[in-house]
PDB file of N, H, CA, C and O in Angstrom:
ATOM      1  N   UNK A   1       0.813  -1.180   0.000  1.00  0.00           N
ATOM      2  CA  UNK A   1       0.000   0.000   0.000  1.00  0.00           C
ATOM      3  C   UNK A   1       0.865   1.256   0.000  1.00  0.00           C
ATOM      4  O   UNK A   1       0.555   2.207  -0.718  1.00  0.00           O
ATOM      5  N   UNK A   2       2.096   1.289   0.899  1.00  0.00           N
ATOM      6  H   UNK A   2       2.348   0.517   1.482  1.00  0.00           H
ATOM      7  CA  UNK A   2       2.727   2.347   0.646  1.00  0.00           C
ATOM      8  C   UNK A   2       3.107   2.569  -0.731  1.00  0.00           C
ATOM      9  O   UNK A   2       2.635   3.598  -1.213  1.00  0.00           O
ATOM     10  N   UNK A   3       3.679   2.023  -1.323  1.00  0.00           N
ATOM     11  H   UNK A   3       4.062   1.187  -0.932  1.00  0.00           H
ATOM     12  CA  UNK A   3       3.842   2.451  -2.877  1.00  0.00           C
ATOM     13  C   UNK A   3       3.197   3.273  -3.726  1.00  0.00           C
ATOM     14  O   UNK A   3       3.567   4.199  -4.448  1.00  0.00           O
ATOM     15  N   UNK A   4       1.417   2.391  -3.343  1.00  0.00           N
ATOM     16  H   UNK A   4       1.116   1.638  -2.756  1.00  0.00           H
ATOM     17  CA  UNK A   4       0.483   3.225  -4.102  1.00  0.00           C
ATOM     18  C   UNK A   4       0.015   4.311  -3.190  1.00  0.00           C
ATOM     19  O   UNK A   4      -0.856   5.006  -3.713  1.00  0.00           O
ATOM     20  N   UNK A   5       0.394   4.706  -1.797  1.00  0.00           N
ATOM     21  H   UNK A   5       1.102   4.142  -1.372  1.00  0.00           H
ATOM     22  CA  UNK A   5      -0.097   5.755  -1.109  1.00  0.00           C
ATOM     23  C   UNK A   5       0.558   7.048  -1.273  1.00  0.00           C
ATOM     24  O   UNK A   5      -0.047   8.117  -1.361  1.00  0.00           O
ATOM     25  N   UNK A   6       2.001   6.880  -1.315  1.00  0.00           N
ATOM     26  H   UNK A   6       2.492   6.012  -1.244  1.00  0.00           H
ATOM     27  CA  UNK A   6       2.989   8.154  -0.799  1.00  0.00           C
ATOM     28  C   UNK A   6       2.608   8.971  -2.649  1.00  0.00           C
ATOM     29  O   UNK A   6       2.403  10.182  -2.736  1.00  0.00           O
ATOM     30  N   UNK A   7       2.588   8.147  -3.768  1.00  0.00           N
ATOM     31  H   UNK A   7       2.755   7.164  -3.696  1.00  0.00           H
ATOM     32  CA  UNK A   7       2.496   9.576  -4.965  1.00  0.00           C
ATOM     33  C   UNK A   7       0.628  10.077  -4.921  1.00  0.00           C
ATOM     34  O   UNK A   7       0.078  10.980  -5.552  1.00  0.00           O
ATOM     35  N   UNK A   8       0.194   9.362  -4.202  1.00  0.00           N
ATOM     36  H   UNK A   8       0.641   8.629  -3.689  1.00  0.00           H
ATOM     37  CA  UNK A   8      -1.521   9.537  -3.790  1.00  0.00           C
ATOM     38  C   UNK A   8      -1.733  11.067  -3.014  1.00  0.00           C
ATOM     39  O   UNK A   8      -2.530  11.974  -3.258  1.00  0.00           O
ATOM     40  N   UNK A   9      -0.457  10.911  -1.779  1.00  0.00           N
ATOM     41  H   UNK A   9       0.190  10.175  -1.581  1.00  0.00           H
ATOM     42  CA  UNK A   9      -0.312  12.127  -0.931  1.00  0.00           C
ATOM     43  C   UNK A   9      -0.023  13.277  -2.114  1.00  0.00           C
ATOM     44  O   UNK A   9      -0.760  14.262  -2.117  1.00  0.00           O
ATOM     45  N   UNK A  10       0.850  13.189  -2.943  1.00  0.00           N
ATOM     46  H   UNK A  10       1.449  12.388  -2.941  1.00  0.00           H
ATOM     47  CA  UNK A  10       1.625  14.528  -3.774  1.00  0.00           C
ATOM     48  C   UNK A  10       0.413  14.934  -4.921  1.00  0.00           C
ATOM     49  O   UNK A  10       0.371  15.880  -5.707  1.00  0.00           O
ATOM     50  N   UNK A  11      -0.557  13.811  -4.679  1.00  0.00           N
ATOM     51  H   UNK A  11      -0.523  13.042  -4.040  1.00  0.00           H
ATOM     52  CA  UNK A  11      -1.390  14.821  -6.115  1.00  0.00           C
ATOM     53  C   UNK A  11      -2.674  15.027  -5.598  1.00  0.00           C
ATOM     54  O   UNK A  11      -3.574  15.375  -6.362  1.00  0.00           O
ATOM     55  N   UNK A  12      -2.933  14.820  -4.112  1.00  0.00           N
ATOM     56  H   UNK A  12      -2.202  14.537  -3.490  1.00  0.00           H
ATOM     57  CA  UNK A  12      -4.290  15.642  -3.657  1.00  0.00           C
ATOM     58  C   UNK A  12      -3.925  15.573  -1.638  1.00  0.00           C
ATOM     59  O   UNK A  12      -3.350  14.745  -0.932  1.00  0.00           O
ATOM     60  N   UNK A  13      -4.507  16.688  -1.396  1.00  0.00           N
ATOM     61  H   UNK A  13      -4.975  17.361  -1.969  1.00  0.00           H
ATOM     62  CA  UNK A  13      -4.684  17.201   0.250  1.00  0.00           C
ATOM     63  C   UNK A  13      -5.185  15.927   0.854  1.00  0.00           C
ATOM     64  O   UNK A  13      -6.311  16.008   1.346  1.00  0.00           O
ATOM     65  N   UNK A  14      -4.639  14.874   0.913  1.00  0.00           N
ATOM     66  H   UNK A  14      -3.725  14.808   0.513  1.00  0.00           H
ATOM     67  CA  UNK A  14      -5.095  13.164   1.851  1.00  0.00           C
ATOM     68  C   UNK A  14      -4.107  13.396   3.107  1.00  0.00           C
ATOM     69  O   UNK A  14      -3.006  13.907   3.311  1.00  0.00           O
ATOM     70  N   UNK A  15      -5.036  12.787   3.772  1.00  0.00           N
ATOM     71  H   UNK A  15      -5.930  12.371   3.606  1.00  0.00           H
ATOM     72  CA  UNK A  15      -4.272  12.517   5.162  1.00  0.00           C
ATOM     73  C   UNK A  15      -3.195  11.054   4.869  1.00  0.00           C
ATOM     74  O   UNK A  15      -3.497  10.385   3.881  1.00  0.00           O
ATOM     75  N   UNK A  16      -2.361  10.732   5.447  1.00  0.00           N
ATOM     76  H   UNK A  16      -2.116  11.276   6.249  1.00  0.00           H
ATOM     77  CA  UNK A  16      -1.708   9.344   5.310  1.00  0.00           C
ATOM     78  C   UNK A  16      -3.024   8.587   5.491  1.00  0.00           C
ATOM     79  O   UNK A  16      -3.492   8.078   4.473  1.00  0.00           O
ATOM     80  N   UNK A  17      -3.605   8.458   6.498  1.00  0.00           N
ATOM     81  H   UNK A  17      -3.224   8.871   7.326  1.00  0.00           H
ATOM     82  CA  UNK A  17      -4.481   6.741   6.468  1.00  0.00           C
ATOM     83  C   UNK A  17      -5.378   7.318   5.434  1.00  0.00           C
ATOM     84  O   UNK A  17      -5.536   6.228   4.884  1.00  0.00           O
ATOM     85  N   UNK A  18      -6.141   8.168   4.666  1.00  0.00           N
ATOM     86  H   UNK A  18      -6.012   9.053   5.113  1.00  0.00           H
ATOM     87  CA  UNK A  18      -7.050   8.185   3.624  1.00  0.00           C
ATOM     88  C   UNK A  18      -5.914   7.974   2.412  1.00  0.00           C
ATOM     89  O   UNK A  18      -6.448   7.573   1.378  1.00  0.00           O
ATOM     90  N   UNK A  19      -4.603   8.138   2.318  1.00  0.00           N
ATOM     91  H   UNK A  19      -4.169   8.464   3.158  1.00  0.00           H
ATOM     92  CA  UNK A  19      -4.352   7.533   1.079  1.00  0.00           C
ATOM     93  C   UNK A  19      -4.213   6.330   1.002  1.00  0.00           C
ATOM     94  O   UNK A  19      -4.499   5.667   0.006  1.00  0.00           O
ATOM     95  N   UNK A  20      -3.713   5.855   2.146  1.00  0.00           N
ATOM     96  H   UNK A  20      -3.481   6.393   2.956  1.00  0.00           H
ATOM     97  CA  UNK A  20      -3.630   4.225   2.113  1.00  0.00           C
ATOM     98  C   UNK A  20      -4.768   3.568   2.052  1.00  0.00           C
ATOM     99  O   UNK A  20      -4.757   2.397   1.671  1.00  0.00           O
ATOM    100  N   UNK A  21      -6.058   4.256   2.449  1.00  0.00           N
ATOM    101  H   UNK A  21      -6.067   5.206   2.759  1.00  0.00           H
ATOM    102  CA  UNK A  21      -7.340   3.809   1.398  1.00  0.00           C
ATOM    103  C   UNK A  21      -7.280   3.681   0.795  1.00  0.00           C
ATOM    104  O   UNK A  21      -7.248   2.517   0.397  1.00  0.00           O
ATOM    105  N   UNK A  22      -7.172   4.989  -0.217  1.00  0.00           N
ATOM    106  H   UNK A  22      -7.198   5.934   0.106  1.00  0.00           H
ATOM    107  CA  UNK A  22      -7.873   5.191  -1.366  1.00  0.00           C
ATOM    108  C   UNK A  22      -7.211   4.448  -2.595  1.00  0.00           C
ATOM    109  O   UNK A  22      -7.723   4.151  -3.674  1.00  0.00           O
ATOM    110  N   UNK A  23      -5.231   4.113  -1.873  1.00  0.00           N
ATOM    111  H   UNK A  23      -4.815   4.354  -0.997  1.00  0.00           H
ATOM    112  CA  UNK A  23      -4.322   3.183  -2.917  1.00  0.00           C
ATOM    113  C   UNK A  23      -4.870   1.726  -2.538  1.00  0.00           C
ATOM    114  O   UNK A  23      -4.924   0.896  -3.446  1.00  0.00           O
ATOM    115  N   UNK A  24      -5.257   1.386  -1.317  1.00  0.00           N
ATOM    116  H   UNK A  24      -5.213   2.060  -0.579  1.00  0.00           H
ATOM    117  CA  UNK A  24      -6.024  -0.046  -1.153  1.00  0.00           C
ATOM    118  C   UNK A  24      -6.978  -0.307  -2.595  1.00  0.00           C
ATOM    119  O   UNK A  24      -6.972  -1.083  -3.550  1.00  0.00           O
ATOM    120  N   UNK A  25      -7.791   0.864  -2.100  1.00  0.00           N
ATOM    121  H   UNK A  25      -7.796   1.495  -1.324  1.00  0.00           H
ATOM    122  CA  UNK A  25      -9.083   0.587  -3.610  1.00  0.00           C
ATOM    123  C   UNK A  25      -8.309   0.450  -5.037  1.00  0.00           C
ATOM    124  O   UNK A  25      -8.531  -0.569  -5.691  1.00  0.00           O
ATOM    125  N   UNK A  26      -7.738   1.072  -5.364  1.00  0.00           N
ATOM    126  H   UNK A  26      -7.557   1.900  -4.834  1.00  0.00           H
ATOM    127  CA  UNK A  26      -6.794   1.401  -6.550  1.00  0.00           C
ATOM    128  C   UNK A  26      -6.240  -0.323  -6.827  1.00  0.00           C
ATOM    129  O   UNK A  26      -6.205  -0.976  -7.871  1.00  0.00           O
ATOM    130  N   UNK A  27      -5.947  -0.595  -5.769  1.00  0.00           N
ATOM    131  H   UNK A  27      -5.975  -0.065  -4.922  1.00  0.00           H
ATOM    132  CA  UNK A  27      -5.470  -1.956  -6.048  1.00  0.00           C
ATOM    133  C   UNK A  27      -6.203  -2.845  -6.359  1.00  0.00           C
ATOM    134  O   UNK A  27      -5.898  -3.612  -7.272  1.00  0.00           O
ATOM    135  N   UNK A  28      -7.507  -2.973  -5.579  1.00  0.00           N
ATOM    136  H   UNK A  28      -7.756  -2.350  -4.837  1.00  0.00           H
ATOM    137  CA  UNK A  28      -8.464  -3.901  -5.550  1.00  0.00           C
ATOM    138  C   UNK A  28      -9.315  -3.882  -7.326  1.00  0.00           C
ATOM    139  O   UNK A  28      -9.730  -4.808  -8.022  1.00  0.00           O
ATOM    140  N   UNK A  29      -9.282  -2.037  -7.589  1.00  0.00           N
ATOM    141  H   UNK A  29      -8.945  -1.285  -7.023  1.00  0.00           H
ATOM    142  CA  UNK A  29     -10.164  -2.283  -9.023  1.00  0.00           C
ATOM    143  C   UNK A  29      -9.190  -2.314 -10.079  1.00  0.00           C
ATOM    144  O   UNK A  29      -9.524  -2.308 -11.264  1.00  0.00           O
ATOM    145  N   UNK A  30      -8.033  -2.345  -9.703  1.00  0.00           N
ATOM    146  H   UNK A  30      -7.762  -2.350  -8.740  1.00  0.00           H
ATOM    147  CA  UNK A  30      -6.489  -2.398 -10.722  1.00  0.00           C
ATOM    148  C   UNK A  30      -6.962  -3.502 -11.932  1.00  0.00           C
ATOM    149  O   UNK A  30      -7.333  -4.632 -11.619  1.00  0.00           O
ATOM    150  N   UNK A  31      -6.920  -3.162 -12.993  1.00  0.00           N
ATOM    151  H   UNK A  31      -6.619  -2.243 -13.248  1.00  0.00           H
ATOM    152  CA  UNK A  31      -6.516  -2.362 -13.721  1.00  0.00           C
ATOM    153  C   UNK A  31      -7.719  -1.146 -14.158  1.00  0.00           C
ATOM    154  O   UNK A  31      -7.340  -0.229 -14.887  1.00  0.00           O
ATOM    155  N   UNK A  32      -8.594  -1.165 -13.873  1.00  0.00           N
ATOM    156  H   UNK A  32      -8.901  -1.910 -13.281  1.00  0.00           H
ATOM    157  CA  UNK A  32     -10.331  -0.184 -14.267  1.00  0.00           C
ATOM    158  C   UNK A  32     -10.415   0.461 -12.852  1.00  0.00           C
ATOM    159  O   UNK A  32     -11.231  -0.083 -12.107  1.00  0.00           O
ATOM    160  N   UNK A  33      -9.818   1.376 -12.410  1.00  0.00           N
ATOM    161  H   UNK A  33      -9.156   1.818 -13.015  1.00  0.00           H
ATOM    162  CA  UNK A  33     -10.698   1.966 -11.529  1.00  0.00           C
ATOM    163  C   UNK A  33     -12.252   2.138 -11.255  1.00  0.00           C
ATOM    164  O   UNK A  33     -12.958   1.982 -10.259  1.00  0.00           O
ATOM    165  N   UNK A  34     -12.478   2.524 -12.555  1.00  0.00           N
ATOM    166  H   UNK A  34     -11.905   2.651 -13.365  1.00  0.00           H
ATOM    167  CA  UNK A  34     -14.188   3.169 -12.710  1.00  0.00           C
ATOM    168  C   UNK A  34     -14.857   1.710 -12.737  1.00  0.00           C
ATOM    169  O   UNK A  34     -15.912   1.656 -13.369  1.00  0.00           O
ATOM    170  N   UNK A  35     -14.215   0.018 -11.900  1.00  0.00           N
ATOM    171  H   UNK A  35     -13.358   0.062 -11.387  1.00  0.00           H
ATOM    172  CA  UNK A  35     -15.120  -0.935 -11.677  1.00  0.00           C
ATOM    173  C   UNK A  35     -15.328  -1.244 -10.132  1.00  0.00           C
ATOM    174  O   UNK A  35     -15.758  -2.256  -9.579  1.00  0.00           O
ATOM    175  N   UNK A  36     -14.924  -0.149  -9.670  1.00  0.00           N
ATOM    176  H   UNK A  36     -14.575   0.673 -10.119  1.00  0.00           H
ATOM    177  CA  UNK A  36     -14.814   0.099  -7.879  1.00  0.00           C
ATOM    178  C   UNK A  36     -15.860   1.424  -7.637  1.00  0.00           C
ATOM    179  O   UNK A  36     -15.615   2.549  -8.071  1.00  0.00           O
ATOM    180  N   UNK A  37     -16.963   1.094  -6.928  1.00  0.00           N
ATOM    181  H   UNK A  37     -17.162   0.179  -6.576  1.00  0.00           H
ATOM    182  CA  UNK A  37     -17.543   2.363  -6.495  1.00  0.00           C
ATOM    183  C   UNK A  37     -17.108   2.291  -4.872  1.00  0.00           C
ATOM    184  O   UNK A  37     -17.252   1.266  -4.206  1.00  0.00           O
ATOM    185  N   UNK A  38     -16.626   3.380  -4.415  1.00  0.00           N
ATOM    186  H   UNK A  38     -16.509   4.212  -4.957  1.00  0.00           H
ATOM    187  CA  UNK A  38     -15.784   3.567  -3.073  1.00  0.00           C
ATOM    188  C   UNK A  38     -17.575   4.758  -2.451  1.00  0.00           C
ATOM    189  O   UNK A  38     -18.025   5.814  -2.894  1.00  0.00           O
ATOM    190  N   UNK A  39     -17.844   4.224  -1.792  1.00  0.00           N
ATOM    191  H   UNK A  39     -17.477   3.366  -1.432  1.00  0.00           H
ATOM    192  CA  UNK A  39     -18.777   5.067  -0.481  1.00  0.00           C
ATOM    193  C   UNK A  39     -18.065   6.013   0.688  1.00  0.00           C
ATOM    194  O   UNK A  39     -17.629   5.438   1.686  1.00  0.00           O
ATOM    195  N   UNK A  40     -17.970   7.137   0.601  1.00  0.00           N
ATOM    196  H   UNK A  40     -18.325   7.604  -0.209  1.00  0.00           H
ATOM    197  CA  UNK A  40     -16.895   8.307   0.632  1.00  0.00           C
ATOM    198  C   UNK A  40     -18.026   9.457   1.453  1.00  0.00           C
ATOM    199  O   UNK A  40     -19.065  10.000   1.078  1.00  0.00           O
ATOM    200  N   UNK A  41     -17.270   9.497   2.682  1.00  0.00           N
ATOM    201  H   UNK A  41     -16.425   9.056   2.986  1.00  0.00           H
ATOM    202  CA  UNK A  41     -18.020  10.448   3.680  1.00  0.00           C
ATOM    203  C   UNK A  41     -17.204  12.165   3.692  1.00  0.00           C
ATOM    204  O   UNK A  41     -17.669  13.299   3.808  1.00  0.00           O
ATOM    205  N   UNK A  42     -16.097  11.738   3.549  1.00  0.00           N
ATOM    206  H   UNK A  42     -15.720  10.817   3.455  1.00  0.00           H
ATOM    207  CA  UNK A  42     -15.104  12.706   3.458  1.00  0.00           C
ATOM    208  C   UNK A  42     -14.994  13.435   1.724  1.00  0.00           C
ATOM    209  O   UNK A  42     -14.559  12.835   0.741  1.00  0.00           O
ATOM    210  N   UNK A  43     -15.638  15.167   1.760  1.00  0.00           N
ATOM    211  H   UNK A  43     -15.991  15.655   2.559  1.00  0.00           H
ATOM    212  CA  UNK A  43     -14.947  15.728   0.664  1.00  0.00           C
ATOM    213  C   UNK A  43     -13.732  15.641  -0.310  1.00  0.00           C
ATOM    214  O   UNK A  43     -13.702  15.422  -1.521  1.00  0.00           O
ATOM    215  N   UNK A  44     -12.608  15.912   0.711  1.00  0.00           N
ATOM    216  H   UNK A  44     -12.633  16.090   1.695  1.00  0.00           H
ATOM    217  CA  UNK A  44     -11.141  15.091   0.072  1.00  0.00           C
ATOM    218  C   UNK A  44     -11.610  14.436  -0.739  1.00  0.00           C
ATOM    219  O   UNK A  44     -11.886  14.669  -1.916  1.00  0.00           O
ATOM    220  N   UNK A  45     -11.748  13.353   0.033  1.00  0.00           N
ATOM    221  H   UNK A  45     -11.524  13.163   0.989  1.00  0.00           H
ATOM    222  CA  UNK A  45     -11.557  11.704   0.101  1.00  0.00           C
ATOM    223  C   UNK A  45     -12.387  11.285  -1.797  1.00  0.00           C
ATOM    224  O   UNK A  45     -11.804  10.743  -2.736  1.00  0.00           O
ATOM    225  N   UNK A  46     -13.719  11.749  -1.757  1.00  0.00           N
ATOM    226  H   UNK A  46     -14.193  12.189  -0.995  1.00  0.00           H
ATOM    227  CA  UNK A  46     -14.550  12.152  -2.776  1.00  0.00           C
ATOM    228  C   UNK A  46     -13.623  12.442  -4.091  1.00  0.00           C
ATOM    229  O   UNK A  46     -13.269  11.625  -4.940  1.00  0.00           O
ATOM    230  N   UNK A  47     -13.350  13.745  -4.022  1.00  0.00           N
ATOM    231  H   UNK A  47     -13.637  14.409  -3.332  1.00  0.00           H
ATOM    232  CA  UNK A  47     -12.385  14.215  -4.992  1.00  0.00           C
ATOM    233  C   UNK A  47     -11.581  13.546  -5.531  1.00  0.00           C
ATOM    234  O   UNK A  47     -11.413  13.250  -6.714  1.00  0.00           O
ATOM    235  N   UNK A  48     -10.681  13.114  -3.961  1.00  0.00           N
ATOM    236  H   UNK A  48     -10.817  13.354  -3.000  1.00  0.00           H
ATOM    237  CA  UNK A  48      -9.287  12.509  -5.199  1.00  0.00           C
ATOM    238  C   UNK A  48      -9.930  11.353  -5.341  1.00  0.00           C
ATOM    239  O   UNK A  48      -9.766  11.219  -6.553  1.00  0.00           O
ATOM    240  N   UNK A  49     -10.771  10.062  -4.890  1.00  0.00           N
ATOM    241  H   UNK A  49     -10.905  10.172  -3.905  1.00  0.00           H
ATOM    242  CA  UNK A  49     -11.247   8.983  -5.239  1.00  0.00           C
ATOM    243  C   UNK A  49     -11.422   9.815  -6.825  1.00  0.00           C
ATOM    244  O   UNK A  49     -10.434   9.986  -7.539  1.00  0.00           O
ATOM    245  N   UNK A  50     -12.746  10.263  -7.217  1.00  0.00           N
ATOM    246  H   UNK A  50     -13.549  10.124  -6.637  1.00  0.00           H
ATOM    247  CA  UNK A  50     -12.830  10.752  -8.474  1.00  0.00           C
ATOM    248  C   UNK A  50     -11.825  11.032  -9.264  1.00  0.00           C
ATOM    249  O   UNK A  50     -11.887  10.555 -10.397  1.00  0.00           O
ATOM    250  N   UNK A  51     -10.903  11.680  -8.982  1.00  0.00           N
ATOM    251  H   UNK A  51     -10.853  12.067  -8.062  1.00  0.00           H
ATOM    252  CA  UNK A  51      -9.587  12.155  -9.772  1.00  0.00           C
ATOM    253  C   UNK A  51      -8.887  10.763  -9.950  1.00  0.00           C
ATOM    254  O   UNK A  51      -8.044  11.014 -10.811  1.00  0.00           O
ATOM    255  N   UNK A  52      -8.763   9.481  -9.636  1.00  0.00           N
ATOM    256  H   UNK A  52      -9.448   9.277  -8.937  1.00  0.00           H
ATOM    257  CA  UNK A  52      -8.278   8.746  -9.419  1.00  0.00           C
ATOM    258  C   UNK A  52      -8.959   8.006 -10.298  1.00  0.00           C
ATOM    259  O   UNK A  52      -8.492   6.919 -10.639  1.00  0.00           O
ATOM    260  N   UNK A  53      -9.961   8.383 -10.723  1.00  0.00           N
ATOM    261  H   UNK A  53     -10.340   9.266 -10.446  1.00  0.00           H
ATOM    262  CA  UNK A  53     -10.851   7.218 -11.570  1.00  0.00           C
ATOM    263  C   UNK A  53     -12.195   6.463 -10.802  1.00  0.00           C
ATOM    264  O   UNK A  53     -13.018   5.788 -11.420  1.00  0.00           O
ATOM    265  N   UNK A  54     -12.231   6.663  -9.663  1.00  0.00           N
ATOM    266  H   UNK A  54     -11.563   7.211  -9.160  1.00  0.00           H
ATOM    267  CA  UNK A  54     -13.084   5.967  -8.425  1.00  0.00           C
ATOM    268  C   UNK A  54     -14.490   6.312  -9.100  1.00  0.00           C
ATOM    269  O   UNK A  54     -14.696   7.401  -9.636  1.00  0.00           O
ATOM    270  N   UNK A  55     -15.303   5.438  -9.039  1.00  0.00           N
ATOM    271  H   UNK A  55     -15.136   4.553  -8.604  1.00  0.00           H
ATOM    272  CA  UNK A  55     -17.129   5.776  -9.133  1.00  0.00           C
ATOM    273  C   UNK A  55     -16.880   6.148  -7.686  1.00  0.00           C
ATOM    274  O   UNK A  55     -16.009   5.653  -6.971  1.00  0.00           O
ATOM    275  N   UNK A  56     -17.770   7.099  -7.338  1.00  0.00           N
ATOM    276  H   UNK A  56     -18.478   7.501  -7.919  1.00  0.00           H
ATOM    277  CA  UNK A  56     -18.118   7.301  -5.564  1.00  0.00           C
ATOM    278  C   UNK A  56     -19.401   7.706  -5.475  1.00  0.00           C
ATOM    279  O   UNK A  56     -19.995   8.474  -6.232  1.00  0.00           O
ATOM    280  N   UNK A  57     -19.930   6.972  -4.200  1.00  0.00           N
ATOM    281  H   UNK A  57     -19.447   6.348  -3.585  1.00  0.00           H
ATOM    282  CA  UNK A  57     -21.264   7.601  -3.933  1.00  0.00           C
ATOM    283  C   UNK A  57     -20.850   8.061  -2.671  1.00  0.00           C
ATOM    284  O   UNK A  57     -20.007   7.387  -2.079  1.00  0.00           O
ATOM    285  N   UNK A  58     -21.342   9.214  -2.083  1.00  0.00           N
ATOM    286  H   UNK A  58     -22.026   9.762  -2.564  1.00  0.00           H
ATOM    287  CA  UNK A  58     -21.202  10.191  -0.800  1.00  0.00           C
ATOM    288  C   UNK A  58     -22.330   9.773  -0.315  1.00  0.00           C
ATOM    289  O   UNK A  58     -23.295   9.284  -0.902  1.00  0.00           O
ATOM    290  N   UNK A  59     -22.112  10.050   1.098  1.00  0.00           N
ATOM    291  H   UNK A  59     -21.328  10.447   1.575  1.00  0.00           H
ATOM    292  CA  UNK A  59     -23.003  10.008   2.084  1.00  0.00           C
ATOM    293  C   UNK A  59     -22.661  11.008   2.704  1.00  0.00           C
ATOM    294  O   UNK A  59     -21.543  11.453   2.961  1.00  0.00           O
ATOM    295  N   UNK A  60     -24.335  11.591   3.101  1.00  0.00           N
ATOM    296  H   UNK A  60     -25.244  11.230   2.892  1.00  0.00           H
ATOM    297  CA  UNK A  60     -25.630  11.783   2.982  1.00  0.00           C
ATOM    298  C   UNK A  60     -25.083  12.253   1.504  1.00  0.00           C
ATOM    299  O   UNK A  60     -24.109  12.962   1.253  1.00  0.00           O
ATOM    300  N   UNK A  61     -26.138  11.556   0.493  1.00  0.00           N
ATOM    301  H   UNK A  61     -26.929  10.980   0.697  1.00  0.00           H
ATOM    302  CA  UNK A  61     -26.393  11.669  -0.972  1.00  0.00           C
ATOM    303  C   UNK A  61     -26.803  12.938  -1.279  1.00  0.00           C
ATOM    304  O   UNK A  61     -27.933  13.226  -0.884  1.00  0.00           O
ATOM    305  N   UNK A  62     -26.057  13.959  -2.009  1.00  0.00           N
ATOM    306  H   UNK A  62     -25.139  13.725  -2.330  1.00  0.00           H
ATOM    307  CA  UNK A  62     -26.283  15.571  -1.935  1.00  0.00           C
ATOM    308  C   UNK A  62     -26.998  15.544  -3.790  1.00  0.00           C
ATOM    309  O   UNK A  62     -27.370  16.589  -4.323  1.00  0.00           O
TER     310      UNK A  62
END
């Protein structure tokens, strides 16, 4: 996870444990991101999932 976390930190405002999420997911829908929908409470988190390729649904659904 570190691998895919630390260039995660340099291209959006993530805390360390939300990148090591968000590179967890990355791994899991590797090679299609957009076949992972990630459920995302956190703005950030939202964003760079999206920027990343992530489907996301937010909660509370705006």
């Amino acid at each position: 996870m570190r691998t895919r976390a630390l260039p995660l930190l340099a291209r959006h405002p993530l805390r360390a444990a939300d990148a090591t999420q968000l590179g967890a997911a990355l791994v899991i829908a590797d090679p299609d991101p957009s076949s992972l929908t990630m459920v995302v409470l956190d703005p950030r988190m939202a964003h760079a999932a999206e920027r990343e390729g992530l489907r996301v649904l937010t909660w509370p659904e705006t």
